[in-house]
C-alpha positions as CSV (number, residue, x, y, z in Angstrom):
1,X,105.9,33.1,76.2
2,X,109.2,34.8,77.4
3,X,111.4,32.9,79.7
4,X,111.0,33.2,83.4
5,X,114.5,34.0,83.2
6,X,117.2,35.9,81.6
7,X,120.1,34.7,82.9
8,X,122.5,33.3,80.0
9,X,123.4,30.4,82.4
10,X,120.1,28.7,81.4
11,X,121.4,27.9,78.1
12,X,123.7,25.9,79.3
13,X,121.5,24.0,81.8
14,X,119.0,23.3,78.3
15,X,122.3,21.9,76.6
16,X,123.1,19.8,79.3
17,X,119.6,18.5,78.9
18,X,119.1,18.4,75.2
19,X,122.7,17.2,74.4
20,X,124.3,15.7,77.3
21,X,126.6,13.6,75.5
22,X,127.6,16.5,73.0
23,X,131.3,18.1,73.3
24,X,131.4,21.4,74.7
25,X,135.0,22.1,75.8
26,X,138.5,20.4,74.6
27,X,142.0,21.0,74.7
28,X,145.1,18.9,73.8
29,X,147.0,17.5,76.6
30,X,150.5,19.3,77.0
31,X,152.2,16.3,75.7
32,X,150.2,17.3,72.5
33,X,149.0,13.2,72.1
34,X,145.3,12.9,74.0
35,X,142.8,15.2,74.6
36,X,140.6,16.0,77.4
37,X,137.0,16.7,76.8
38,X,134.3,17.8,79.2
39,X,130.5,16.9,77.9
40,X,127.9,19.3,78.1
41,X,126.4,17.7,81.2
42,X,129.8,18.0,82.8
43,X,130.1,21.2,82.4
44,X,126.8,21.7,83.6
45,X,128.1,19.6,86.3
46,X,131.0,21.6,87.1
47,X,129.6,24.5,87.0
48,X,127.1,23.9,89.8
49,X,129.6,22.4,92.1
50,X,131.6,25.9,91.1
51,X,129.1,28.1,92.2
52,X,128.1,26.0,95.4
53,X,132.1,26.3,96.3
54,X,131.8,30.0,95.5
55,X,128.5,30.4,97.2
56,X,130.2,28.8,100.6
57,X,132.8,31.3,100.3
58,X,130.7,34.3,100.7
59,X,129.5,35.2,97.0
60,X,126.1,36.6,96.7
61,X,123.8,37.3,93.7
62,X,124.2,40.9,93.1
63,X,128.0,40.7,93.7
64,X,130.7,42.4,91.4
65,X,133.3,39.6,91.4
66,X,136.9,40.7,89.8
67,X,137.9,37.2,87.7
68,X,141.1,36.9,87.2
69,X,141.4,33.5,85.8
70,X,143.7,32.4,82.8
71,X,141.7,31.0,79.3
72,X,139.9,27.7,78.9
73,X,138.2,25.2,81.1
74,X,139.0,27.6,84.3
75,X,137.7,31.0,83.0
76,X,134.6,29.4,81.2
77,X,133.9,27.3,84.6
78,X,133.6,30.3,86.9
79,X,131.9,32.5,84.6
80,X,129.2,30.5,84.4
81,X,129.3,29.4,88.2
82,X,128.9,33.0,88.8
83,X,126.2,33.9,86.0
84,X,124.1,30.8,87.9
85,X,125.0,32.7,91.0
86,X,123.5,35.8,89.6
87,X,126.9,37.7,90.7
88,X,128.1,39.7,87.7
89,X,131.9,38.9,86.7
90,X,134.3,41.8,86.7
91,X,136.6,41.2,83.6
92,X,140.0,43.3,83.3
93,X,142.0,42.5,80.3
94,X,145.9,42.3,82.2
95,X,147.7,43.5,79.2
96,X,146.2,47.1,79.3
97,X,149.3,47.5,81.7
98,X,149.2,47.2,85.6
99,X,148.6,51.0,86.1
100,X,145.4,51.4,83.9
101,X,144.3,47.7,85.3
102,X,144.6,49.0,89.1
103,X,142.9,52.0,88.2
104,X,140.3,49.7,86.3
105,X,140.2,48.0,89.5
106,X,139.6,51.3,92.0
107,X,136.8,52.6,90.2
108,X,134.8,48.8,89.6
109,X,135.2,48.4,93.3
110,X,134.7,44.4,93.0
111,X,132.8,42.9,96.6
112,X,134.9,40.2,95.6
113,X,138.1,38.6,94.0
114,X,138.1,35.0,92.4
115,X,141.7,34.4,90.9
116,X,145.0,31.9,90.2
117,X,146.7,32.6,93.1
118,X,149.1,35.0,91.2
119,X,146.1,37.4,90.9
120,X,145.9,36.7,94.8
121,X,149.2,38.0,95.2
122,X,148.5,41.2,93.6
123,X,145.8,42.0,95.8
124,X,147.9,41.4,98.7
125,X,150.9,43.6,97.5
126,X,148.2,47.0,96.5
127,X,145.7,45.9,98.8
128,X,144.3,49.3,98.8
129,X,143.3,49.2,95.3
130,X,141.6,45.7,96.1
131,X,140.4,46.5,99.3
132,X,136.5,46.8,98.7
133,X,137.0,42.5,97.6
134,X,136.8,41.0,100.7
135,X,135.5,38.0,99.8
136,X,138.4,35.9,98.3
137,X,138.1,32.5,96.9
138,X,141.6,30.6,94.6
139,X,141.6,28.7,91.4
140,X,143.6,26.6,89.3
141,X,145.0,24.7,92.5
142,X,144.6,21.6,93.6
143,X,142.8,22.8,96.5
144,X,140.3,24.0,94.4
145,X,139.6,20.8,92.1
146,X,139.5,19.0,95.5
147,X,136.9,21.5,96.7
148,X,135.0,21.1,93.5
149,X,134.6,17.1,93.9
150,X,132.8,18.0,97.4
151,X,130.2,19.5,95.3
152,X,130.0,17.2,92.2
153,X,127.4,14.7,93.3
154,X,125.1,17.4,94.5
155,X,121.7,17.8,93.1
156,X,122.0,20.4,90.1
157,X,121.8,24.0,91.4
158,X,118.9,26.3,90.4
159,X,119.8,29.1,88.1
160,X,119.4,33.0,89.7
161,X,116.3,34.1,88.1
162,X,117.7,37.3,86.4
163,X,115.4,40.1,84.8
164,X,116.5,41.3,81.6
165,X,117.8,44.5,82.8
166,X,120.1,43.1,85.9
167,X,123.8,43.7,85.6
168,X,125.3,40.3,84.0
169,X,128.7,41.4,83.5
170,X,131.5,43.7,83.1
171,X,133.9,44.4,80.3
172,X,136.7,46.3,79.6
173,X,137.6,48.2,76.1
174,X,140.8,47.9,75.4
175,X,141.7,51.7,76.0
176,X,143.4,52.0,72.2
177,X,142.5,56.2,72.2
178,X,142.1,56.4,75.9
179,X,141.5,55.2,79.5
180,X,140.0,51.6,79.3
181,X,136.2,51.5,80.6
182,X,133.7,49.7,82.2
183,X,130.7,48.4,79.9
184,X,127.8,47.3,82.0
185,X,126.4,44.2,80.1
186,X,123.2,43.6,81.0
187,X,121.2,39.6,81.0
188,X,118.9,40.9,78.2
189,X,121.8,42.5,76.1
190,X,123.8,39.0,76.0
191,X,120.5,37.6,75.3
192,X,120.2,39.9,72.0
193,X,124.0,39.6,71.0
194,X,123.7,35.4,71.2
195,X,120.6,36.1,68.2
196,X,122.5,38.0,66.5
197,X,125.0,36.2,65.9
198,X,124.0,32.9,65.8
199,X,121.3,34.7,62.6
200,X,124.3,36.7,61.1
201,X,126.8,33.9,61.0
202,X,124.6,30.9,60.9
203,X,126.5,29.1,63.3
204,X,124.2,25.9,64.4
205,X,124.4,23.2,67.3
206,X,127.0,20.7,67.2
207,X,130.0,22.9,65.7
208,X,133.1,23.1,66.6
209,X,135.1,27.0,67.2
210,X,138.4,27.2,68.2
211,X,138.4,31.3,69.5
212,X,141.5,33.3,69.2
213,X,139.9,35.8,72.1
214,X,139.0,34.5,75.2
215,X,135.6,35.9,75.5
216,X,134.5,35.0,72.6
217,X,134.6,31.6,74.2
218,X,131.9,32.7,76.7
219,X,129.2,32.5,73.8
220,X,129.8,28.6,73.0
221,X,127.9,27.1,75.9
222,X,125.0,29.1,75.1
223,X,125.4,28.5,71.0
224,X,125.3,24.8,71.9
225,X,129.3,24.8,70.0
226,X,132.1,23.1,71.2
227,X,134.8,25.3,72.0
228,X,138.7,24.4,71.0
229,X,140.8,26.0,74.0
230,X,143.9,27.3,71.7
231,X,147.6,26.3,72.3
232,X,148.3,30.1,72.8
233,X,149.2,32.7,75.4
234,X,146.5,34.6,75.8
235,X,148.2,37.2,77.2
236,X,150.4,37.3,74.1
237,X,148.9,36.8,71.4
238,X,151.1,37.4,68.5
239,X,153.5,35.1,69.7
240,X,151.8,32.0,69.5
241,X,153.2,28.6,67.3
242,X,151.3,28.5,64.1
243,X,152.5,24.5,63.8
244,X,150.9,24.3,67.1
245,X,147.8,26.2,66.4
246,X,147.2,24.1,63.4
247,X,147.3,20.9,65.2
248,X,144.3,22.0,67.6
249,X,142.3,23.0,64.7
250,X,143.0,20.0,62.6
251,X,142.8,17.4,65.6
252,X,139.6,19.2,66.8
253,X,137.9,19.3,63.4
254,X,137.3,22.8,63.9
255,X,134.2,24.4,62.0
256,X,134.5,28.0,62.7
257,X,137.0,30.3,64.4
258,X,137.5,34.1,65.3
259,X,141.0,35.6,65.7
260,X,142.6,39.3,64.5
261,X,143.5,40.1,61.4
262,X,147.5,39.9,63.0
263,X,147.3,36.3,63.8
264,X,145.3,35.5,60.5
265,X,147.8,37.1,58.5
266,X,150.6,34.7,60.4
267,X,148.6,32.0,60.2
268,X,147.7,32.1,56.5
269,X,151.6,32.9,55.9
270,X,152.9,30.1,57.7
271,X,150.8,27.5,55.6
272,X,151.6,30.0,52.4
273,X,155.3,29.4,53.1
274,X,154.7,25.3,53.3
275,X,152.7,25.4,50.2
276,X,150.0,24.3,52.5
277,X,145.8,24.8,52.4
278,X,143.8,24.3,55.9
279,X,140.2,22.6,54.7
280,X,137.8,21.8,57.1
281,X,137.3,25.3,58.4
282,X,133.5,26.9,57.3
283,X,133.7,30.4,59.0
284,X,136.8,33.0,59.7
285,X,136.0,35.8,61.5
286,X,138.3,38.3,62.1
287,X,138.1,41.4,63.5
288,X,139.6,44.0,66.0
289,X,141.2,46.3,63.1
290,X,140.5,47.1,59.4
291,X,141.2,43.7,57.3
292,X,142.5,44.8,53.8
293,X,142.2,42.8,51.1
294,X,145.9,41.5,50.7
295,X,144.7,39.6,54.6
296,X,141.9,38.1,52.2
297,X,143.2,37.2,49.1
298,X,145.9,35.1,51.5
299,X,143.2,33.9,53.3
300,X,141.5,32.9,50.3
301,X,144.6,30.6,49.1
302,X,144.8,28.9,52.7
303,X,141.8,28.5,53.5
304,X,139.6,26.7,50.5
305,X,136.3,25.6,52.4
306,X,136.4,28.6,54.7
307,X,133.9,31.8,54.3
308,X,135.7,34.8,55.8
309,X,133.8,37.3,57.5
310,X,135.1,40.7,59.3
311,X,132.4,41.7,61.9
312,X,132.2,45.6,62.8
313,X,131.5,46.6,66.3
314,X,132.8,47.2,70.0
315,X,133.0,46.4,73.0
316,X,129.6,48.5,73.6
317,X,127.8,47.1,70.5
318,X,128.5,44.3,69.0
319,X,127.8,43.1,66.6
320,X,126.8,46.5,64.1
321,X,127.8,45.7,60.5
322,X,129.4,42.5,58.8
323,X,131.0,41.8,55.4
324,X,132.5,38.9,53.3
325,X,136.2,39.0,51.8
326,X,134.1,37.7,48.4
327,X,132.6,41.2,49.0
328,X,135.4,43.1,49.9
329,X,137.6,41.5,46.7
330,X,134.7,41.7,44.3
331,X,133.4,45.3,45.6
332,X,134.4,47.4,47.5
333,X,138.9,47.4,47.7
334,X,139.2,49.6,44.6
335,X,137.1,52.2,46.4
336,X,139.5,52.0,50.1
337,X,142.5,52.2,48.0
338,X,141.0,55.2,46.3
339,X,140.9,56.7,50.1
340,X,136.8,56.0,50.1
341,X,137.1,54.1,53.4
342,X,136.8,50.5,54.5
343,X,133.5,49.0,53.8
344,X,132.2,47.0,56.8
345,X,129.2,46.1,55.2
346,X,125.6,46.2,56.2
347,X,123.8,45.9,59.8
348,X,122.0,42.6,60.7
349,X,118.2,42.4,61.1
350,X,117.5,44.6,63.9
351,X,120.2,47.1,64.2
352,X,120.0,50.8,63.3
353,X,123.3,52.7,62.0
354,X,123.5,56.3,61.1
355,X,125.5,59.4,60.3
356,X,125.7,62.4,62.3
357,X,127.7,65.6,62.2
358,X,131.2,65.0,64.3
359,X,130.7,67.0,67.9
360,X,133.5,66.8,70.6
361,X,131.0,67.3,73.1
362,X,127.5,65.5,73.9
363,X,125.1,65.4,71.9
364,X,121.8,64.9,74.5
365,X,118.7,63.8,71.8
366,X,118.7,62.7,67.9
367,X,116.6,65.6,67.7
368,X,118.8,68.2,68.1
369,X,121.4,66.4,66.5
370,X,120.0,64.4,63.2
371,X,121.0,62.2,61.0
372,X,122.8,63.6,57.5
373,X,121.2,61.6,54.2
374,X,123.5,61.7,52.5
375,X,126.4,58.8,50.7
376,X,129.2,61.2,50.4
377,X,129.0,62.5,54.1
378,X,131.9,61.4,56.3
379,X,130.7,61.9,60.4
380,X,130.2,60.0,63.4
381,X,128.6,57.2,63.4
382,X,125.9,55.9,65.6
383,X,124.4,52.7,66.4
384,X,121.0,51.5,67.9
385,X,120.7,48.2,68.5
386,X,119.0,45.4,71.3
387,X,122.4,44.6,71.9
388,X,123.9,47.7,73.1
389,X,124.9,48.9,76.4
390,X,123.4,51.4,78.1
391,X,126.2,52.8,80.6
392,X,129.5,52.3,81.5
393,X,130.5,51.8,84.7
394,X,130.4,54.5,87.6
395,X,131.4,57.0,84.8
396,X,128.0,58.9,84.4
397,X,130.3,62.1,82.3
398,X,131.4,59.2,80.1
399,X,128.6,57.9,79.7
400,X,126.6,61.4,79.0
401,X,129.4,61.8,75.9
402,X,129.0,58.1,74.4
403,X,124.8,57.9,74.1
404,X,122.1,60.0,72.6
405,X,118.8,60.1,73.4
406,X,115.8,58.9,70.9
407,X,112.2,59.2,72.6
408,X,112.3,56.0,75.0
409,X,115.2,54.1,73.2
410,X,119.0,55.8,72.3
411,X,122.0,55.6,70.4
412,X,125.5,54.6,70.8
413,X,128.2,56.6,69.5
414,X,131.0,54.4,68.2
415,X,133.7,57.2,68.6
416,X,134.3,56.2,64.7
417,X,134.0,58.1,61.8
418,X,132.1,56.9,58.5
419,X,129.8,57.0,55.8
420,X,126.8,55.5,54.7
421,X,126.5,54.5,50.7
422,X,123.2,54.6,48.6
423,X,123.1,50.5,49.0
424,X,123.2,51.1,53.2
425,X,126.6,49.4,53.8
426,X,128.6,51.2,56.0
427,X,132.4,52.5,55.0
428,X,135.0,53.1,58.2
429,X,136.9,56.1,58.1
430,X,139.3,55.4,61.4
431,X,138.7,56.7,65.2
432,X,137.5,60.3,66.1
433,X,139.9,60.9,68.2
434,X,142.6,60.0,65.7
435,X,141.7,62.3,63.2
436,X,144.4,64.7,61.8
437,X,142.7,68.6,61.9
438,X,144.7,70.2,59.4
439,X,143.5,74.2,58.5
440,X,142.5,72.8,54.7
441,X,140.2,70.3,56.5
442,X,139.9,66.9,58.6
443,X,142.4,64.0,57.2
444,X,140.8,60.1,58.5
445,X,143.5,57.5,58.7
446,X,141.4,55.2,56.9
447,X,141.4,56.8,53.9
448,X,144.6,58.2,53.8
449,X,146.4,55.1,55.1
450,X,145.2,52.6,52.9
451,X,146.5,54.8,49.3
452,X,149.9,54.3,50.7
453,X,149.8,50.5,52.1
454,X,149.0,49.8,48.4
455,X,153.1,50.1,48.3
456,X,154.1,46.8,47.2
457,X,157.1,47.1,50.5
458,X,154.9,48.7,53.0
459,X,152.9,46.6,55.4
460,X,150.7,49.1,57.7
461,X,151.2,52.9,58.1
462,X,149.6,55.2,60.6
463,X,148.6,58.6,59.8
464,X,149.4,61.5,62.9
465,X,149.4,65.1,63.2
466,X,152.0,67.6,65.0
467,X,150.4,70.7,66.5
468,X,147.2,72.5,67.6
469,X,143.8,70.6,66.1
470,X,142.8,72.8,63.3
471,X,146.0,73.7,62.0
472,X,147.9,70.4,62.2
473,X,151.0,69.2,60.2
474,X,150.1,66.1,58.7
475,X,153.2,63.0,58.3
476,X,152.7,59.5,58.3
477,X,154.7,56.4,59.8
478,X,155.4,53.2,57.9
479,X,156.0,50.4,58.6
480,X,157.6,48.5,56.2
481,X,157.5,44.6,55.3
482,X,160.0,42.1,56.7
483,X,163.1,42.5,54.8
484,X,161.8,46.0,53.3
485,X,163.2,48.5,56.3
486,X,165.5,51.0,54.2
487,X,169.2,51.2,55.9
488,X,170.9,54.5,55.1
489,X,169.5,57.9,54.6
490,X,169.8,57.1,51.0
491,X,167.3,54.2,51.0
492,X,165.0,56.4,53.0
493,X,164.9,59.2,50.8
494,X,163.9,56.9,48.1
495,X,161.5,54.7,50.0
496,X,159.7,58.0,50.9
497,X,160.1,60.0,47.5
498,X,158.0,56.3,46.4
499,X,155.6,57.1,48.4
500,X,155.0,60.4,48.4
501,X,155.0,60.4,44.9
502,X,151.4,58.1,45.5
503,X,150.0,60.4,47.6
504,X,150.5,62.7,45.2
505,X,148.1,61.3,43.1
506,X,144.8,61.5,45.6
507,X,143.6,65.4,47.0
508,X,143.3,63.7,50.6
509,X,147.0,62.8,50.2
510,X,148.8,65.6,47.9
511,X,149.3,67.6,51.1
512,X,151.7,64.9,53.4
513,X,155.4,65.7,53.0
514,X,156.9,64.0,56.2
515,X,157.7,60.4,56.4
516,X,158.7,58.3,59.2
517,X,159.9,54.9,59.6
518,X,159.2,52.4,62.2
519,X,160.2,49.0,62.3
520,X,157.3,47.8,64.7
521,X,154.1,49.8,65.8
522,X,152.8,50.0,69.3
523,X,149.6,47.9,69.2
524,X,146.9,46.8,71.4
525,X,147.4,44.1,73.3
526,X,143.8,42.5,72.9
527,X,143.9,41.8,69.0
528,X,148.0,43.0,68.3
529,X,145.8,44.6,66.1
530,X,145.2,48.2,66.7
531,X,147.6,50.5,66.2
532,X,148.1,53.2,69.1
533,X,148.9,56.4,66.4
534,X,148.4,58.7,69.4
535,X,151.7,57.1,71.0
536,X,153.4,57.3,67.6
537,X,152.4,60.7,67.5
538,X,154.4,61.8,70.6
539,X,157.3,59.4,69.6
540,X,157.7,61.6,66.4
541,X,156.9,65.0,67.5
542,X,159.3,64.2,70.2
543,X,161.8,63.8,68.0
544,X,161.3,67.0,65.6
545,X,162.3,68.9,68.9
């Protein structure tokens, strides 16, 4: 029989009762020596006397509550108080910028704000934007551990018997071609994603993940998997202490760990550089941008016991496709360096991908808008899936533009273009709105990008357009490795002649005469990962003026 219940909380409450002993959160102690671990009765624990605290402060099941809590023991503790609640967590990323997280905040409209009282302070200085949270509660004071231990002993709090279809959550995309949005999650949605990937990644009870990305912390509890909190700043990523991240994943005898193909690469350099291997380690995910096979054959050397894995998907849909680097290495790279793509391998049980012509506009059913058969066919690519989202967030036009109608179920549009090959694995292309519309035809950075980051002294490029779509210039930025940047116009001419000279060699490339060079690319802040061409495209037609 289904549960009476949908609400993710209960997974923790059935840890807490299977495994009460069991690890399920750690962290080093800042003097780097101990560590402090909570059980997964003590989170349970804490938890309850969480939501009871938040409960006498005013929340309510059915309230949106704007967390703005920093990473580890904190943010997992009040998501969960709240999800037992049965009021849905509002979660903003803060490096989007304060303008697009205000807005973020305007159109959510939380009934309530739980934060560190830096968060607190916001609210008080643009108290219009906040002024629909009226409920207010502080964390990460001592006031608030002390109002915690009033609730400890209590008996343990009943968890809000949610349907599959109530709001559980909401999350922000990261905004990388656009405004950032509100995904409505839904009870039954994070239901289907925890299946999916504990059956795609075989992750079992009892492991041990140290995640990169906060949120993928927010699975663990329910997984029945410690979680590692990271010595990092979550808010800057990139510029976290490799000697440091090692230590927590060697003193927490870490199983399994998710991070972006940025901090992989500096990761897997830093232990390169020290003739160094990590073992231990049985799973890498990495995901957030296109991983290319250098990332994997230095992963490979670094990492001996470790399977790495680069999971497809967004913030709407996740997981959609999944891959191995042994599959990448042995496979598919001689095909992306031909400009084929990226392979991103094949769905999991249970989810649908397909091909459809590119539109700009709606596309209202699959029926008037079908599939293309076909492995050579580059277009949009759609996804179907228990796990996906059915809305975004009091944005009914966006929403209208990002799903198509199937009978009683839909499809998601990923906003990314692709193919489909005779075998079913899936091959990326790069982001619809990134595409270059040049009058001989459409140019994808995926395909045109990777032919020239096979330069030995290049380390990413990003393919942009100047003009009207449809009869666009084509040029390309590089970025080259440390210690590769040419200095003097005559260093540049060569550097660029070099490359040119390998486009040359591909149709998709022949055409791209203009070369750029940029010592550091504008990336998201979420993964340092995604690179914001859009921005470098006004940087460099800004400068052709």
């Amino acid at each position: 029989m289904p549960p009476a219940s949908s609400n993710v909380a209960r997974h923790l409450r059935e840890a807490a009762s299977a495994s009460p002993d069991a690890p399920a959160i750690s962290r080093r102690t800042p003097d780097g020596v101990a560590r402090e671990t909570w059980s997964f009765a003590r989170l349970d624990r804490e938890t309850d006397a969480c939501a009871a605290w938040f409960a006498s402060r005013g929340v309510r099941p059915g309230m949106r509550v704007l967390l703005m809590v920093k990473p580890g023991f904190d943010l997992i503790t009040c998501v969960f108080a709240l999800f037992k609640l049965g009021a849905p967590p509002v979660a903003i990323d803060p490096g989007m910028g304060p303008n697009h997280f205000l807005k973020c905040v305007e159109t959510t409209a939380p009934d309530a704000l739980v934060g560190i009282p830096a968060a607190h302070l916001a609210a008080t200085i643009f108290r219009r934007k906040f002024r629909t949270a009226t409920v207010r509660a502080v964390v990460g004071t001592r006031g608030y551990r002390a109002a915690l231990a009033r609730y400890r002993a209590d008996a343990p709090r009943p968890v809000y018997p949610a349907g599959a279809d109530e709001l559980a959550a909401i999350l922000f995309t990261s905004g990388s071609t656009g405004a950032p949005k509100g995904v409505r999650y839904e009870h039954g949605m994070f239901e289907a994603q925890l299946e999916l990937v504990r059956s795609t990644y075989g992750i079992a009870p009892g492991e041990t993940d140290l995640p990169m990305l906060p949120v993928f912390a927010l699975f663990n509890p329910a997984l029945r998997v410690e979680t590692v909190v990271p010595t990092m700043n979550a808010s800057k990523p990139a510029s976290f202490d490799p000697a440091a991240l090692l230590a927590d994943i060697r003193a927490g005898g870490v199983t399994t760990s998710f991070g972006s193909p940025t901090l992989w690469r500096k990761l897997a350099r830093y232990l390169d550089a020290r003739g160094e291997t990590l073992g231990g380690l049985r799973r890498v995910l990495t995901a957030g941008a296109p991983v290319p096979a250098s990332l994997h054959r230095e992963l490979k050397r670094v990492l001996p016991d470790a399977v790495v894995h680069t999971p497809y998907g967004a913030t709407e849909c996740l997981p959609v496709c999944t891959i191995t680097g042994d599959e990448v290495l042995g496979e598919t790279w001689r095909e992306t360096e031909a400009g084929r793509g990226t392979c991103v391998g094949r769905p999991p049980a249970g989810v649908r991908v397909a091909i459809v012509p590119v539109c700009d506009g709606p596309i209202p059913t699959l029926a008037a808008h079908p599939p293309v058969d076909d492995p050579e066919f580059v277009g949009e690519i759609i996804v179907s899936s228990p796990a996906c989202t059915r809305e975004y967030d009091r944005l009914p036009e966006t929403t209208a533009l990002a799903k198509i109608r199937d009978g009683d179920t839909f499809w998601h549009r990923m906003g990314d273009l692709g193919r489909l090959d005779a075998s079913g694995r899936l091959w990326f292309y790069g982001r619809k709105a990134e595409r270059v519309r040049t009058a001989a035809g459409d140019l994808y950075t995926e395909s045109v990008e990777a032919i020239f980051n096979a330069h030995p002294g290049v380390r990413r490029t990003a393919l942009i357009g100047f003009g009207a779509p449809g009869a666009q210039i084509p040029a390309l930025v590089v970025e080259p490795e440390p210690g590769a940047f040419p200095t003097g116009a005559a260093a540049r001419i060569a550097f660029a002649d070099a490359l040119r000279e390998r486009g040359a060699a591909h149709p998709a490339t022949a055409g791209i005469a203009h070369f750029y060079f940029d010592r550091a690319f504008p990336v998201d802040v979420r993964h340092n990962a995604k690179i914001h061409r859009l921005a470098l495209a006004k940087k460099y037609a800004a400068k052709r003026r």
